[in-house]
C-alpha positions as CSV (number, residue, x, y, z in Angstrom):
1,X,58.8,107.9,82.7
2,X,58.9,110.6,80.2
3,X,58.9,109.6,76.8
4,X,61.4,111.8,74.7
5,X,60.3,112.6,70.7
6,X,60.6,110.6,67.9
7,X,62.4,113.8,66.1
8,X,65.0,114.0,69.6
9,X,65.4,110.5,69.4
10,X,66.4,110.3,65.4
11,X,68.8,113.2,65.8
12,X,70.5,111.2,68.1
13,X,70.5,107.8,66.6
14,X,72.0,110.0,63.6
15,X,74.6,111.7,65.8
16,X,75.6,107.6,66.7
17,X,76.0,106.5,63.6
18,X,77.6,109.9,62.0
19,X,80.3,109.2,65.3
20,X,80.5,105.4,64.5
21,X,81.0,106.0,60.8
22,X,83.9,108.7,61.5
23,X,85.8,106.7,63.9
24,X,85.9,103.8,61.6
25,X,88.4,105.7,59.3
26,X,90.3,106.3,62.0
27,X,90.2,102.7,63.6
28,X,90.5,101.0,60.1
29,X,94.2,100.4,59.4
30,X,93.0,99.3,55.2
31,X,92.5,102.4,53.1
32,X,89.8,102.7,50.8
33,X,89.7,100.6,47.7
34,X,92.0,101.1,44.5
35,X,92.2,99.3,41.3
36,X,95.3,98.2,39.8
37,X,96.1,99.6,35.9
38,X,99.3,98.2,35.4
39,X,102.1,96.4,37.7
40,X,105.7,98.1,36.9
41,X,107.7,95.7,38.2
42,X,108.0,92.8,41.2
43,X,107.8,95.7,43.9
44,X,106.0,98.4,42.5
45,X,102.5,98.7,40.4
46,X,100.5,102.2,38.9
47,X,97.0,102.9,39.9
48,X,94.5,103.7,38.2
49,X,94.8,107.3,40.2
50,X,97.6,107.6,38.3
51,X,99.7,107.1,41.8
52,X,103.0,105.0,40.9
53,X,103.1,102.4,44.9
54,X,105.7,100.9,45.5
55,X,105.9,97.9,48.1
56,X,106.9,98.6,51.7
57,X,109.1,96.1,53.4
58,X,110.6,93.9,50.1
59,X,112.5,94.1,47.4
60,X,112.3,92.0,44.5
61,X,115.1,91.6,41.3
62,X,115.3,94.2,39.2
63,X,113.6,94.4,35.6
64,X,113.5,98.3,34.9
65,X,116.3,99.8,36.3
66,X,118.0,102.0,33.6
67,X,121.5,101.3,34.8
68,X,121.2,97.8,35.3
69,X,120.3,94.7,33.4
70,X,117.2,92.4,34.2
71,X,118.0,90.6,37.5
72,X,117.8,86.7,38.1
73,X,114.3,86.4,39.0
74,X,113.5,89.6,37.8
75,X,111.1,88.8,35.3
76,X,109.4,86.1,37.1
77,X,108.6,88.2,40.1
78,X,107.1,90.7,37.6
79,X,104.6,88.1,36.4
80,X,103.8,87.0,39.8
81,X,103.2,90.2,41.0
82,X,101.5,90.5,37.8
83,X,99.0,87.5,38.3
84,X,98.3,88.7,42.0
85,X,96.9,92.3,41.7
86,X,96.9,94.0,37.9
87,X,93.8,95.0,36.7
88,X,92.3,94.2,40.3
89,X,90.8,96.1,43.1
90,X,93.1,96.5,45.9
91,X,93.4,98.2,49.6
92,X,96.8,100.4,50.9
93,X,98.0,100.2,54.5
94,X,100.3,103.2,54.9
95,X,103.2,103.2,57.6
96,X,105.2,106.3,59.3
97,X,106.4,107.8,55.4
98,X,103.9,107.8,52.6
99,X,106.7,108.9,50.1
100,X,110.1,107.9,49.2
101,X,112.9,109.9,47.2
102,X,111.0,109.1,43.8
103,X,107.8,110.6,45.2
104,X,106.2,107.2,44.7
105,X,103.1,106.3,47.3
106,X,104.7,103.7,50.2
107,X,102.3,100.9,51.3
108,X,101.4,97.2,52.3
109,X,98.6,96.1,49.6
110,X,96.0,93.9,49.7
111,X,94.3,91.8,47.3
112,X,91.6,89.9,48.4
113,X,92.5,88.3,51.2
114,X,96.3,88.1,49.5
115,X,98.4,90.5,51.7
116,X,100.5,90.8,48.4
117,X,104.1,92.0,50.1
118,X,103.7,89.3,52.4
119,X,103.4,86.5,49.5
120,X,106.2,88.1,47.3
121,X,108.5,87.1,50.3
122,X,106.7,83.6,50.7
123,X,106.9,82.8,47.3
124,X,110.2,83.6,47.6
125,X,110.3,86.4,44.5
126,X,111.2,89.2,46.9
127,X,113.4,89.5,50.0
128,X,113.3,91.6,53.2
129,X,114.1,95.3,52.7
130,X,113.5,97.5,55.6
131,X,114.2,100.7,55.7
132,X,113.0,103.1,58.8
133,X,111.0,104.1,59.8
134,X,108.1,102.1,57.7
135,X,109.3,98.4,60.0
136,X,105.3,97.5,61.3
137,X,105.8,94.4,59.7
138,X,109.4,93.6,59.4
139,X,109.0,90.3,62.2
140,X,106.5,88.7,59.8
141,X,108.3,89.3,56.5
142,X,111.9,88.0,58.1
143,X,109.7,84.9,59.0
144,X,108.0,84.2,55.8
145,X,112.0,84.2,54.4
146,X,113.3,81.9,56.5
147,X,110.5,79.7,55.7
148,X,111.5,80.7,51.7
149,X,114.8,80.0,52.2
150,X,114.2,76.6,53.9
151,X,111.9,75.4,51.3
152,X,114.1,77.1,48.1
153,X,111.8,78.5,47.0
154,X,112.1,81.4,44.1
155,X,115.4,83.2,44.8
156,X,116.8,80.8,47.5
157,X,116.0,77.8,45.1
158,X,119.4,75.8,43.9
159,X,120.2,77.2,40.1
């Protein structure tokens, strides 16, 4: 049995891992890392990047809206939203569209192990808003509010 070179046998070990290393962006379905300078509101924070994201899949009362006043819940989703990413490093899942109308970045963020739209809806500060094509995870998030609901929690919590 022929032995091939140790200079054949780097190049393709290297050719592997340069192959492995590219098709892990691709497989991956987390971006890369961001860090979180400021959270705008319940639904929608700015990056350090400078990029404004807003939330894919929820809604959550209003709080800067400059024709209406401060929704019921408004503030308090701000401050949970607040508590689970500013000033934090975070990860961006993108769906089908990356914008919306307001030229803001459209994703599903992590924080931690937090998937942070998910445990707006939970929590109960933000409801289900879907709006095609971005639905991947539409199912889960109608589930975690019936579960909010059931337990009146936040928003579905007697007054």
């Amino acid at each position: 049995m022929k032995k091939g070179s140790p200079f054949k046998s780097f190049l393709i070990s290297l050719v592997i891992l340069a192959a492995i290393a590219f098709l892990s962006l691709f497989l991956c379905k987390w971006d890369k890392v961001y860090r979180v300078e400021r959270v705008i509101d319940g639904d929608t924070i700015l990056l350090t990047n400078g990029w404004r994201v807003r939330y894919i899949g929820i809604d959550t009362p209003e709080t800067k809206h400059p024709k209406k006043d401060v929704e019921y819940m408004g503030r308090e989703a701000m401050e949970f939203n607040r508590q689970l990413v500013e000033g934090k490093p975070i990860a961006l899942e993108f769906d089908v569209e990356k914008h919306d109308k307001y030229d803001r970045i459209l994703a599903y963020v992590r924080a931690g192990d937090t998937f942070v739209n998910a445990e707006l809806v939970r929590e109960g500060y933000a409801k289900v808003y879907t709006f095609p094509p971005n639905v991947k995870y539409n199912k889960l998030f109608l589930s975690l509010q019936r579960e909010a609901r059931k337990n009146k929690r936040g928003l579905w919590a007697d007054r």
